[in-house]
N, C-alpha and C positions, 0 to 999 in steps of 0.2 A: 443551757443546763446540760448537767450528764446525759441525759435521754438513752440509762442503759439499763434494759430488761432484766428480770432475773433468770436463770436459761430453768430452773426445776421448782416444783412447786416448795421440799426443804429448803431453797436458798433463798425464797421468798417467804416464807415463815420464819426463816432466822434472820433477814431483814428487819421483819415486824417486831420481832422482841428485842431485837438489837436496840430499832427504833425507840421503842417504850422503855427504854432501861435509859436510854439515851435524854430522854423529856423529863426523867423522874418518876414517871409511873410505876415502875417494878426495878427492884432492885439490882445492879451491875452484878451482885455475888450470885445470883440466882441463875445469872448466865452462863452457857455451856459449851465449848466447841465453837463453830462456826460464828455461831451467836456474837459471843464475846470477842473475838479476833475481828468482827465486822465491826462491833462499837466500840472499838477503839483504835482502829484504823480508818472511818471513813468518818465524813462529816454528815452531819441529822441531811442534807439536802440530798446525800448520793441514797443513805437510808431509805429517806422516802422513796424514791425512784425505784428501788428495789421494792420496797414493800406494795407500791404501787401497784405492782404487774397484776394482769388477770391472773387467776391459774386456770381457766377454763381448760387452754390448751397445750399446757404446761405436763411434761413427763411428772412424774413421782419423784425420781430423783436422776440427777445427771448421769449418763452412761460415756463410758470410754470408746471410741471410735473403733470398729469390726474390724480394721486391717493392723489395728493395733494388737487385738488380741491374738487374731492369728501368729503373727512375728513371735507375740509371747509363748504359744505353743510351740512354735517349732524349735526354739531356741530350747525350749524344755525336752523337745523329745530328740535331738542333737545332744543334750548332755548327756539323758537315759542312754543311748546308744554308744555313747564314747563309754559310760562305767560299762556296759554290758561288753563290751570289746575289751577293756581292760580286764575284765573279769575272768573272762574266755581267756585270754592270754595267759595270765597267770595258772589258770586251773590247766592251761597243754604245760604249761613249763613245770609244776610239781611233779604230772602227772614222766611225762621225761625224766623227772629226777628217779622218782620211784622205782620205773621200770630200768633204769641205769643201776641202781641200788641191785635189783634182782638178778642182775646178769652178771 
């Protein structure tokens, strides 16, 4: 069998209604998001498997890995820094004109 856990305690709840929509219990239009895209991409066995998992020791919901977000920051504050240098640039080059202008 799959034997594959669900890694957060929402993707084992959207398992479970995937599953249930999946059996006829509750209706496929009722499904939302994650939900839906599961019960119609896996078969009721993987479902189970999913729905299965404990959540005892299950996050709340999956998080993106810590060296990922960093890279995200830096890359944010590498752009801020490129507008701020363009910005400065342009404000010497007016500031040049002006003083050209008065002389």
């Amino acid at each position: 069998m799959w034997d594959m856990p669900a890694k957060s305690k929402k993707q084992q709840m959207a398992a479970g209604a995937a599953l249930s929509a999946k059996r006829g219990e509750t209706s496929k239009s009722s499904l939302k998001g994650a939900s839906r895209h599961m019960a119609e991409s896996m078969t009721e066995d993987q479902l189970e498997d999913f729905a299965a998992t404990k959540r005892k020791k299950l996050p709340t919901k999956k998080t993106k890995a810590p060296a990922a977000k960093k890279s995200a920051r830096k890359g944010a504050s590498k752009k801020a820094a490129s507008k701020r240098t363009t910005k400065k640039a342009a404000t010497k080059k007016t500031a040049r004109k002006k003083a050209a202008r008065r002389s």
